[in-house]
C-alpha positions as CSV (number, residue, x, y, z in Angstrom):
1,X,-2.3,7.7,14.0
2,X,1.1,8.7,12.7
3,X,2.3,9.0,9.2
4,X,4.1,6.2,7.6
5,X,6.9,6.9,6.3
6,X,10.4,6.0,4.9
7,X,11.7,2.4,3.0
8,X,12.5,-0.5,3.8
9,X,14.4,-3.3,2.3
10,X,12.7,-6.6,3.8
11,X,12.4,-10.4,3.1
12,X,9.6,-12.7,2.9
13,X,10.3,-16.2,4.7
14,X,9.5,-19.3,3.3
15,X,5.9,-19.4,3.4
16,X,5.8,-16.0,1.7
17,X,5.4,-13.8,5.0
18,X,6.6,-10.5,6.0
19,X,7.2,-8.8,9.1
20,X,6.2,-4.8,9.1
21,X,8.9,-2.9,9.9
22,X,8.6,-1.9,13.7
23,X,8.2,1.8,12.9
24,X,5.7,0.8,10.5
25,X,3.9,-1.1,13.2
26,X,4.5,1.5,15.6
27,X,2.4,4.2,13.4
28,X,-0.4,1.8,13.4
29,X,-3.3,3.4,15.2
30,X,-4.5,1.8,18.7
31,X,-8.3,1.5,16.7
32,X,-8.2,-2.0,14.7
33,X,-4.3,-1.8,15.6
34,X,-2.8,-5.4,13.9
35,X,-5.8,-5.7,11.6
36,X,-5.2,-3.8,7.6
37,X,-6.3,-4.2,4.6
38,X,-4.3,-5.8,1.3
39,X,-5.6,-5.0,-1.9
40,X,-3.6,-4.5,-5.7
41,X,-2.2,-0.9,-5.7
42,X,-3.0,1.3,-8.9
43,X,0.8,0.6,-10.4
44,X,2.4,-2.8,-9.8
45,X,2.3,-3.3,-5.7
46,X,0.5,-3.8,-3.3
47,X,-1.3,-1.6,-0.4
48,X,-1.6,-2.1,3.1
49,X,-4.3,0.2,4.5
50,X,-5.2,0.4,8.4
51,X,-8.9,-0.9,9.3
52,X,-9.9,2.8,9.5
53,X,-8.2,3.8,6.7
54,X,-9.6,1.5,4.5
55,X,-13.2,1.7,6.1
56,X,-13.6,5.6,4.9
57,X,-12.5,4.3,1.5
58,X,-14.6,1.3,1.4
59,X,-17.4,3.6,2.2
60,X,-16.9,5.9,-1.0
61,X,-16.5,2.4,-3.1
62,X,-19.1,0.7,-1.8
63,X,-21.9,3.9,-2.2
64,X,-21.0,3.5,-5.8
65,X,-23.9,3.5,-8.4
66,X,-24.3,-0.8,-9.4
67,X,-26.6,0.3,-12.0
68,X,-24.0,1.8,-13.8
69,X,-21.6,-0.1,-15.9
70,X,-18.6,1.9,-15.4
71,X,-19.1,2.4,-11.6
72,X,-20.0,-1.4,-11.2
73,X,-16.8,-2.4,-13.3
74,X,-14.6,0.1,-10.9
75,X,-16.1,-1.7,-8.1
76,X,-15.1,-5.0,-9.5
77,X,-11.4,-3.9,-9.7
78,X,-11.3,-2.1,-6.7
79,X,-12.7,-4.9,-4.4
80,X,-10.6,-8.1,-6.4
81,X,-8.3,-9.7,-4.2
82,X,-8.5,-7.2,-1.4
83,X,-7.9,-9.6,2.2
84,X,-7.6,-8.5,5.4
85,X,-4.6,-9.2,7.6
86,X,-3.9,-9.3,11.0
87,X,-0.5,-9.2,12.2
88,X,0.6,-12.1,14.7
89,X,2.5,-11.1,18.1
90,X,5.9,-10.5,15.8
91,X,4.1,-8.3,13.6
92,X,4.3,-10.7,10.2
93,X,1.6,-11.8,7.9
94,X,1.1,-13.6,4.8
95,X,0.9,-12.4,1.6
96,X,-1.4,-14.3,-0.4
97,X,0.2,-16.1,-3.7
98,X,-2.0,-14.0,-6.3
99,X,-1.1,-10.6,-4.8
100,X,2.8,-11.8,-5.1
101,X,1.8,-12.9,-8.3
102,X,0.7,-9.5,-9.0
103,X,3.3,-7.2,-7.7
104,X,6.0,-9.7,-9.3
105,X,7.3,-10.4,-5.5
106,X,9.4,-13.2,-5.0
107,X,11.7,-12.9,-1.9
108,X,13.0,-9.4,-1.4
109,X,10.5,-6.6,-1.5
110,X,10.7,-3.0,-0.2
111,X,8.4,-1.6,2.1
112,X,7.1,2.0,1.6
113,X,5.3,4.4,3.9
114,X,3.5,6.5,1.7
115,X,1.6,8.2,4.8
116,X,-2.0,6.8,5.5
117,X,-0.6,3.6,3.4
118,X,1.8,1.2,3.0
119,X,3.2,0.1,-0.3
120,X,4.6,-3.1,-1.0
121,X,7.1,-3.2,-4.2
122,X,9.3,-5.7,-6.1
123,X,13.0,-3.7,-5.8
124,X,13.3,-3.4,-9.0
125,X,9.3,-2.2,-10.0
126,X,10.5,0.5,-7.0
127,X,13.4,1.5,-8.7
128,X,12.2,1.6,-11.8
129,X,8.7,3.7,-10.6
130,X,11.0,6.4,-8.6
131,X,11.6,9.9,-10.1
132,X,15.1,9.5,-11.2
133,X,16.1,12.9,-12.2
134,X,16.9,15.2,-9.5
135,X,15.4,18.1,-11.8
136,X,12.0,16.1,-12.3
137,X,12.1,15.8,-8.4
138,X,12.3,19.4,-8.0
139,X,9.8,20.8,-10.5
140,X,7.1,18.1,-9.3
141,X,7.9,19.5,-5.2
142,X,7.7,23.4,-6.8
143,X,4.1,22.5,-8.5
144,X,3.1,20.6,-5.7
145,X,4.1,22.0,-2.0
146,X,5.2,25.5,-3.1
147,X,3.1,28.3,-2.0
148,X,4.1,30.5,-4.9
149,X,3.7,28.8,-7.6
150,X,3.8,29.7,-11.0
């Protein structure tokens, strides 16, 4: 499986579907290959993951203690809404009307790879959850990727 990766700017049609960008669809791996997962993402969007993706993740969830009121409750959130999608031979799919609801999507959305992921974003929930200061940018890439860190 490749990485995902880059944005795009994409519309839904009238019946609130969305075709993946083909370099998106392209990365998809040949395992469970048009079928992902949908769920709410952790800030205001939401998440495409591949079958397999989403099957090692599911795993961790689903091993989760039910006896214990704060594993149970994360359970609860994690697995709410999720659906699974499979893409049709033009590589759309519907979104379903809570999960708009939910990442305030109307018409216009941008698609992000995020690389074993996909995000799903409002434009202006994007814009507004991107690093804006160049400076910011840096620092975060020097603490994160740089080997000599300080």
């Amino acid at each position: 499986m490749g990485n995902f990766s880059s944005e795009y700017y994409c519309k839904l049609d009238a019946k609130g579907r969305l075709v993946l960008p083909a370099k998106l669809k392209a990365a998809l791996p040949e395992t469970y290959g048009n079928e992902l997962v949908m769920r709410r993402g952790f800030d205001p969007c939401l998440v495409l993951y591949p079958m397999s993706e989403y099957r090692k993740l599911d795993a961790k969830v689903s091993a989760l203690d039910d006896f214990d009121p704060k594993q149970r409750n994360f359970k609860r959130s994690f697995y709410r809404g999720n659906t699974e999608v499979e893409l049709d031979t033009t590589g759309r799919f519907s979104i379903p009307k809570p999960l708009l609801h939910f990442a305030e999507i109307t018409k216009e959305v941008v698609v992000v790879g995020m690389g074993k992921t996909i995000e799903i974003w409002n434009p202006q929930k994007y814009d507004d959850f991107l690093i804006g200061d160049s400076e910011v940018f840096a620092e975060q890439a020097r603490e994160y990727l740089s080997d000599s860190k300080k």
